[in-house]
N, C-alpha and C positions, 0 to 999 in steps of 0.2 A: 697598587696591586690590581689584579686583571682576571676577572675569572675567564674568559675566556685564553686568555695564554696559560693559565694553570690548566688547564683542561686539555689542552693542547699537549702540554708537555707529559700530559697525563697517558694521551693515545700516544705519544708518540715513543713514549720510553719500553726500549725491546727488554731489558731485564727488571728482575723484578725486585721492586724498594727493597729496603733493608726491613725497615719499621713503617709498617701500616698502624695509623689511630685514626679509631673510631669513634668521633664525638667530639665536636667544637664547643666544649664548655672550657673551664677552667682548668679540668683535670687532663683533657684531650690535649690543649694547647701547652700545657705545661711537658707534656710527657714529647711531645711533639718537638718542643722548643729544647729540650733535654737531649733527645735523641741525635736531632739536628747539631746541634752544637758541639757532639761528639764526633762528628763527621760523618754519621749515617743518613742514607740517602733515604730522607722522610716523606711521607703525605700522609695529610689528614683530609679525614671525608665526613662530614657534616648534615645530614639529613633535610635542615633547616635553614636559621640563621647561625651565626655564630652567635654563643649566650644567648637563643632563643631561650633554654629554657632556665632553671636555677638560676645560672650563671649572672642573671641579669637581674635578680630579683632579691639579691641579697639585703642585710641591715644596713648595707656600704660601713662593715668596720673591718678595719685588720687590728686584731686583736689576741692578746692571748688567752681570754676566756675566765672571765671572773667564776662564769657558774661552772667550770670545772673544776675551778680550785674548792669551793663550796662541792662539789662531790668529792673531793679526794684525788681526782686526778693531776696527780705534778705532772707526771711522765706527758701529757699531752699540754698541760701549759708550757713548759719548760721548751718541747720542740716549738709550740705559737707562738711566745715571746721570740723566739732565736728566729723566726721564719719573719715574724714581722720586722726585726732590725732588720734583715737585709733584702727586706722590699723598699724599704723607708731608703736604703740604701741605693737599691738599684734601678728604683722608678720613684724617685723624691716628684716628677712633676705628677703623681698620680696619687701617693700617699702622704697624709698629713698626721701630723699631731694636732691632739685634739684632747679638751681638757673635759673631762667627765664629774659631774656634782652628783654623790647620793645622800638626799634630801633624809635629815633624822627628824623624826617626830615623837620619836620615845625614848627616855631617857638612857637604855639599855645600846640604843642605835648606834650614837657616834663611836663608843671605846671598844663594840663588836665589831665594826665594819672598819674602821681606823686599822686594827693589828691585823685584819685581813688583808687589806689594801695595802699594809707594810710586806707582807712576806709576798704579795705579787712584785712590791717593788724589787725587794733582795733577789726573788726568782729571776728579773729583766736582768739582773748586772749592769754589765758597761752597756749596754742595747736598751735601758732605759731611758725614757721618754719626760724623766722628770719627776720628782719625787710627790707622793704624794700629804695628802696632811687637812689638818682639821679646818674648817671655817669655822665662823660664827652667823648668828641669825644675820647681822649684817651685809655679811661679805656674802655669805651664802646667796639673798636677793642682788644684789649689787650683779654677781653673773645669771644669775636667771631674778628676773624684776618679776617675772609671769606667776613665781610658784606661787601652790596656797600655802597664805600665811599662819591661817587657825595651827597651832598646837605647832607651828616648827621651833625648833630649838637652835639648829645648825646644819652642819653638812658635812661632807667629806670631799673633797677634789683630788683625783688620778689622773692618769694619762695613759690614753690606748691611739690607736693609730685609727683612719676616716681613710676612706677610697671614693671610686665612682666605680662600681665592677664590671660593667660592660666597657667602660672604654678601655683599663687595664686585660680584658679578653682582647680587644682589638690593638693594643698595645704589644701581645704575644702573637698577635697573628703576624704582624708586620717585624716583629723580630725574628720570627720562623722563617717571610721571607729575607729577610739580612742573611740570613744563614746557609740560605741555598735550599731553605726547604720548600715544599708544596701541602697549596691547600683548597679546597673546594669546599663550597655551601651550598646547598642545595643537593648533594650527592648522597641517595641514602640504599645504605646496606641492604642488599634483597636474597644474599646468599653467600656461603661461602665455595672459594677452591679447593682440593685437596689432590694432596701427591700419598697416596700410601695410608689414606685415613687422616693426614695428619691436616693441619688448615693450611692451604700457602697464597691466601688470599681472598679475596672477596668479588663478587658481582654486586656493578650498582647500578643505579638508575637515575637519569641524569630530571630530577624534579623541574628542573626550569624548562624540560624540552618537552616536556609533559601536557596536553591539553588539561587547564586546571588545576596545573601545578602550583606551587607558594611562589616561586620565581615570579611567574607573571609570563612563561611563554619565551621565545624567540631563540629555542633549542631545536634538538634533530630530531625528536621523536622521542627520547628518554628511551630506547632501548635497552638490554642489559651489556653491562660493560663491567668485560675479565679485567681484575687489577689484578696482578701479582705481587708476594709479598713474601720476604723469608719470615717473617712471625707477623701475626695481628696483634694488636692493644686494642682491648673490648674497653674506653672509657666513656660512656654513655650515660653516667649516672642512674639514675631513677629509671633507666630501661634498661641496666646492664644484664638484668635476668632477662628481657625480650633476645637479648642476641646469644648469651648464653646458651636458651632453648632454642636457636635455631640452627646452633652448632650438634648440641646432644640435646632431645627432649628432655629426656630424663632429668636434667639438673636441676638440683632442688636451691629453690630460692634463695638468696641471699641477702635479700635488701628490703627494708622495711621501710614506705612511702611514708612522711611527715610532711605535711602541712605548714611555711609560717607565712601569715600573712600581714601585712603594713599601709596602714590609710598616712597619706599625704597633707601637710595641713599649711596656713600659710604663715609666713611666719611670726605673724603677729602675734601666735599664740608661744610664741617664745623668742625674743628677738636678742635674747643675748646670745654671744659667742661658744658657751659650753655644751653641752648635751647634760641630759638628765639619765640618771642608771637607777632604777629602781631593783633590788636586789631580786624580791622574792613575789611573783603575782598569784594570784589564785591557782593557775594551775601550774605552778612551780617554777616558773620561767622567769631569767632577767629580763627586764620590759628596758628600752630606752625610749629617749624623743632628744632626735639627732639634729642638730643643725646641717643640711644639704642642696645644696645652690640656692640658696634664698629659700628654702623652703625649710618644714621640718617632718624629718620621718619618725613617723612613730611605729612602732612593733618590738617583739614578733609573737605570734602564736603558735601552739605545737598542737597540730591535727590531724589524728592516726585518717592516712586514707588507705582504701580498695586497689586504685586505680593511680592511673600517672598520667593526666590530660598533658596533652603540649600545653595548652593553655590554661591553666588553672586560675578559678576563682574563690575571691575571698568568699566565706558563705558569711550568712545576714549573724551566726553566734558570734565570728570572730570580730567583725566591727563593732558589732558590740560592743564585746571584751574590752576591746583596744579603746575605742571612745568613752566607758566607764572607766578604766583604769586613768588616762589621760585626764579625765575631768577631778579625778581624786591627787593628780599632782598638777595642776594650774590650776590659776584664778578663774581663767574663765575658759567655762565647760564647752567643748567642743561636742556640733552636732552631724549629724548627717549631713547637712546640706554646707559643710564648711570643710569638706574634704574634697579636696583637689583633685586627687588619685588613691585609687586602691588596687593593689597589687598584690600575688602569691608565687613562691617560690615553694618547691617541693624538695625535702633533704633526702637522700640515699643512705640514709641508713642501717651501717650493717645489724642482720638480726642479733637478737640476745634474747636474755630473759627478761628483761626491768618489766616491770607493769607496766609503765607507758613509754611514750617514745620520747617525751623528758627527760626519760632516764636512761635513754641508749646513748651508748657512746659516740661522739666526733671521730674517732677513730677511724682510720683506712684500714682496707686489706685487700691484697695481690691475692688473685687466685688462677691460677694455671691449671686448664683442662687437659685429660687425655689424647687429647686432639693438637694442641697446645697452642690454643688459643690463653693470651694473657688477658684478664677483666681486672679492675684496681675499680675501689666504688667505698662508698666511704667518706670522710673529712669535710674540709670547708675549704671558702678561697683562702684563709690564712695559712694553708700547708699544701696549698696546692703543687709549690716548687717542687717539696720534700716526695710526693703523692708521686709528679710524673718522674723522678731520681728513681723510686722504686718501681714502678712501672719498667723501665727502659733497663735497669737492674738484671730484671724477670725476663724482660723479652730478650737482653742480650744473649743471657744463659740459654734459654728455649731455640734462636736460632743461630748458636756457634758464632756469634759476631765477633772482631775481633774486642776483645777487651781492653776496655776507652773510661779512665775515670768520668764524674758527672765534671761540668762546669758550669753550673749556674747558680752555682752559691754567690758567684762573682760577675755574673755575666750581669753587664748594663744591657736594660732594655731600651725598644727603639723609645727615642726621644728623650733619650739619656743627656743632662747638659753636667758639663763637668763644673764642678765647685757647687751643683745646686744641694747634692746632698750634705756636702760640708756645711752651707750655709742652711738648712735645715734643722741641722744640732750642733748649731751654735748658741754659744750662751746668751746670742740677743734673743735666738726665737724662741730658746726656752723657758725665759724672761718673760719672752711674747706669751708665750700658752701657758703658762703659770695664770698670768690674768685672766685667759677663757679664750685669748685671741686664736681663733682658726678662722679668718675669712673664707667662705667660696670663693673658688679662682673664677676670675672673669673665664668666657669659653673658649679664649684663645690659650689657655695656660695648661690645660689635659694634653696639646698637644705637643708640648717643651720643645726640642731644639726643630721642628717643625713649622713652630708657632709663623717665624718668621716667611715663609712659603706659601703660608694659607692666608695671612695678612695680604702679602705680593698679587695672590691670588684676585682675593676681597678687591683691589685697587685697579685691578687690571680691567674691569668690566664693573662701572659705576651701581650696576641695579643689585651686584653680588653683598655690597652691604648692607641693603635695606633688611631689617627686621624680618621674620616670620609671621610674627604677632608679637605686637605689642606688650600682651604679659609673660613671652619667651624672651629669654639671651640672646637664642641664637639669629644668625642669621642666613642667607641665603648663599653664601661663601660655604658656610658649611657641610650643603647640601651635594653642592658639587665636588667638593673635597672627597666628600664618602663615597660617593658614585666612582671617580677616577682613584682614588686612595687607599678605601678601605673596603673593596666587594661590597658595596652596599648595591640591592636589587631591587628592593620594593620602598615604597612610602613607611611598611612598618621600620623594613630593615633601621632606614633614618631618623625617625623619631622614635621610635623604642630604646634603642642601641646608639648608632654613631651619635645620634643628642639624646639629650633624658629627658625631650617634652612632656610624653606619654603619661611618665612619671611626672614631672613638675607642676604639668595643669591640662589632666584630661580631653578637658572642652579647649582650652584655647589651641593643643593641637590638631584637634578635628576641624578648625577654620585654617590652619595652617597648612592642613591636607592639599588641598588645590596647587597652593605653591609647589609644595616638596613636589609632586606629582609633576608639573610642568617641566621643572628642571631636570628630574629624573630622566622624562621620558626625552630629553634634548639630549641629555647624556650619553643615554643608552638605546639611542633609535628606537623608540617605541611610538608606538601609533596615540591616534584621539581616543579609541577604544581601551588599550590598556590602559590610558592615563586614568580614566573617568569608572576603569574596574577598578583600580589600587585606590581612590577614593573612594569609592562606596564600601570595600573591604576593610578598608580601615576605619571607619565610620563604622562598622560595626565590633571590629575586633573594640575600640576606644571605650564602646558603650559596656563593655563588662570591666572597666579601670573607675565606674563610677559604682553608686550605695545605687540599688534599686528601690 
């Protein structure tokens, strides 16, 4: 992919898209990748990165959501079971099964949490992952050696599904393009067109052309630039009220900013194959500590904000939280200074009554202005399929499209290998993750029928396999990769996003900076000057992924 020839096709196209989406998250790429696949002539415009914000910051599960069943919500587990089979299905090299322990310490624990865990099972049906069922104190350590022993009795083992969420965003981007669709990063909304009051498009501004833009420079000027569009899709998440109101002031809010945040730790502090689920924490929440690439994530927390930073950070309550809670299910107590990364993600959602935002619903909703602008905001990545179906539902209706069933209940995503999902859920692997076994895929393996290309790549220029840094996977094949492959533009773009060093271990990608920086700037014609600004920018963005 080429942002420069997206952009290109951008000026050059005399009539106007069918379907305009705004917002390169989860829910933008989905509704995008939806529309596309109907045969509507798409683009999507992106402010930032793609999964800059949420999108990237997720628990990494696909899941149907235990603590919805513990509210009462069938109607939303039942769609996130169904959504997770056929992700499992249609991007096997992205999502895994993955066997989850919750650890009982009171005698009441195993026979409440057990018939719980039974009717999530019946709920999966045939798109189950594996049954679930009781350990013993044995078996229970045997998959996690790490827990505290004081007062355990046993366990319970389930099965929910494990991702990487930024690379499955960049997974829908590059099936977007498969599809004939278009997309830009760096592109952000500064107004809309109208024919008659109604929206028929937007004016943007090209951030990369921008002196001090996020891009890094070597644009025209970032002027404004008329797209045309027979409908817009407002999916922006946690800023869908900013575009709403710039459509009509008047619009009264819709989306209530939440807070979860997740310290990084390494994985000695749990080096068995399963994750831990602890049902209920202080402040209502299911807590896990997930095994991911060699590391372990632990979160989430739920923290009403004001505001919706791009960039959000964990505050000093939530590490906290997270490192008390953590130290109460392992052996040995994790401190500040044994956190690798810490990271926040911000949920969109929508308002209600609940006391807190614990208790607002996962739930999406389409809302269609007077103007008829379409906004969808709401959910999670586990229904995000389902999110951009409804999305492109609404806009088809709003601009007379011809009427086109959805296809991506079935549609393979890029890097789709045939028989991986078969072999997936098969009796051997679920055999395999019966035991706990989920390995991290080496970092050739997110990129599935790919893989073999970027390998090709790697061999073709001996310095392209040298390491990053020694306590990263990746390597220097991959930097290049993202640059000519995946719009990658900046140093963060590539260690944030196209790799998860950011996430994996803070500091060792702030040494890594210089590299990615080198190869970037050979990639994409950039000078001495931008190299040595995207390293000191990112040297400082890094420094709020650590505990102050």
């Amino acid at each position: 992919m080429n942002r420069e020839a997206m952009l290109a096709r951008v000026a050059a196209r005399r009539e106007p898209w069918d379907v305009l989406v705004v917002g390169g998250g989860a829910t933008g790429l989905g509704a995008a990748v939806d529309a596309a696949s109907r045969g509507y002539a798409t683009l999507l415009v992106e402010q930032s990165d793609f999964a800059k914000g949420t999108s990237s910051r997720s628990t990494k599960l696909i899941h149907g959501g235990v603590r919805y069943l513990q509210q009462g919500n069938i109607a939303l587990v039942l769609e996130s079971l169904h959504e997770r089979g056929l992700l499992m299905a249609n991007a096997p090299h992205l999502v895994r099964n993955l066997s989850f322990v919750v650890p009982n310490y009171d005698w009441w624990e195993g026979p409440f949490y057990g018939i719980g865990l039974k009717l999530y099972d019946m709920l999966a049906g045939d798109l189950g992952l594996g049954p679930s069922r009781h350990l013993s104190r044995a078996q229970t350590l045997e998959r996690i050696p790490t827990l505290e022993q004081k007062g355990l009795r046993g366990g319970v083992v389930y099965h929910d599904g494990q991702f990487d969420d930024a690379r499955l965003a960049i997974t829908l981007l590059q099936t977007l393009e498969d599809l004939g669709g278009c997309a830009v990063n760096y592109l952000e909304v500064t107004g809309f067109l109208r024919e008659k009051s109604l929206v028929a498009g937007v004016t943007a501004r090209d951030r990369e052309g921008t002196a001090g833009g996020e891009g890094g420079g070597g644009g025209d000027g970032g002027g404004a630039i008329p797209i045309a569009s027979r409908v817009v899709i407002n999916a922006t998440g946690v800023w869908c009220d900013a575009l709403r109101a710039m459509d009509d002031a008047g619009a009264a809010a819709i989306v209530t900013p939440s807070q979860g945040a997740h310290i990084v730790l390494d994985r000695a502090f749990q080096p068995g194959t399963s994750a831990i689920m602890v049902p209920h924490t202080d402040d209502g929440r299911v807590l896990f500590a997930v095994p991911w690439h060699g590391r372990v994530v632990v979160g989430t927390t739920d923290t009403p904000l004001e505001g919706a930073p791009l960039e959000p950070r964990p505050l000093d309550e939530e590490i906290d939280f997270l490192l008390g809670h953590a130290a109460r299910y392992l052996a040995r107590d994790p401190r500040p200074s044994d956190i690798l990364s810490c990271f926040a993600g911000i949920r969109p959602l929508v308002k209600g009554d609940a006391a807190t935002t614990a208790s607002l619903s996962r739930d999406h909703t389409v809302v269609v202005s007077t103007s008829g602008l379409v906004s969808i905001t709401g959910g999670k990545w586990t229904t995000y399929r389902r999110m951009g179906r409804d999305a492109v539902n609404a806009a088809a209706a709003v601009a007379g499209l011809p009427e086109k069933a959805s296809r991506t209940e079935t549609l393979r995503l890029h890097g789709y290998e045939p028989g991986a999902a078969a072999a997936g859920r098969s009796k051997g692997s679920r055999a395999a993750a019966a035991r706990g076994a989920a390995p991290a895929p080496p970092p050739w393996d997110v990129y599935g029928a790919d893989a073999p290309e970027l390998r090709r790549l790697a061999k073709e220029e001996p310095a392209l396999v040298e390491r990053l840094h020694p306590r990263l996977p990746y390597r220097a094949a991959h930097v290049v990769w993202a640059a000519r492959r995946e719009m990658a533009r900046t140093v963060e773009d590539v260690l944030a996003r196209r790799t998860r060093a950011l996430l994996l271990d803070a500091r060792a990608s702030v040494q890594a900076a210089p590299r990615v920086a080198e190869l970037l700037a050979r990639e994409l014609g950039r000078d001495a000057a931008w190299r040595d600004s995207q390293v000191e920018a990112y040297a400082e963005l890094a420094r709020g992924y650590l505990p102050a």
